[in-house]
C-alpha positions in Angstrom: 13.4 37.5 17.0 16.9 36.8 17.1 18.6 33.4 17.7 21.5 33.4 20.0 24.7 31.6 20.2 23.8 29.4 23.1 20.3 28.2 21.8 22.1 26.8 18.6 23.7 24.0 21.2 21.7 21.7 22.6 21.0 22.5 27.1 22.2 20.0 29.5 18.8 18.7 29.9 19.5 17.2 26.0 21.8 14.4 24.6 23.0 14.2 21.6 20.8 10.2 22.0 17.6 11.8 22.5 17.8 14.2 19.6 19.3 10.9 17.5 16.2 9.0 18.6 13.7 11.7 17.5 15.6 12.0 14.3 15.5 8.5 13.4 11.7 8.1 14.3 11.1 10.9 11.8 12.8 9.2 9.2 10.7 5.6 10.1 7.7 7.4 9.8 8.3 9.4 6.9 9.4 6.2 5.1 7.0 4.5 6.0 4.3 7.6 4.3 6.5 7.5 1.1 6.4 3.5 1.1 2.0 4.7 1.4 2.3 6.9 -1.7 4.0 4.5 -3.9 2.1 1.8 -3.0 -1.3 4.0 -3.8 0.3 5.2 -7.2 1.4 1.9 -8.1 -2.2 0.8 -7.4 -3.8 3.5 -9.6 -1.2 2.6 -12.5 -2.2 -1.0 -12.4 -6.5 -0.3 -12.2 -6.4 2.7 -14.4 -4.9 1.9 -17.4 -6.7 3.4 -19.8 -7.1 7.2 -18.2 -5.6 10.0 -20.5 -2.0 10.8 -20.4 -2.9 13.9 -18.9 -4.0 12.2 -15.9 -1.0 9.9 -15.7 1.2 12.9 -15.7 -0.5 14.4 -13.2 -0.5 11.6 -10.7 3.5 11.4 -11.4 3.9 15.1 -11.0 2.2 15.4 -7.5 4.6 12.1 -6.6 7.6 13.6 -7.3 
């Protein structure tokens, strides 16, 4: 499948708004799933104290 010139430019049914919209509620909602995670892993951190290092590393490593 090849991709052509003209379908790299948005049609005249687009604006450059409507793709800025879409783009910006992609970023909301993926913040707002990060802002999830963290708030999860702080959570473990704080209740689980005393599981291994191993555990601990692993959490952080599946974070990042």
């Amino acid at each position: 499948m090849s991709v052509t010139t003209s379908s790299l430019y948005p049609s005249a049914g687009q604006s450059l708004h409507n793709t800025l919209g879409a783009a910006f509620l992609g970023v909301v909602f993926a913040s707002i799933l990060f802002g999830i995670t963290n708030l999860h892993v702080f959570l473990y951190y704080r209740q689980y104290q005393k599981d291994s290092r191993l555990q601990n590393l692993s959490v952080s490593h599946v974070v990042l």
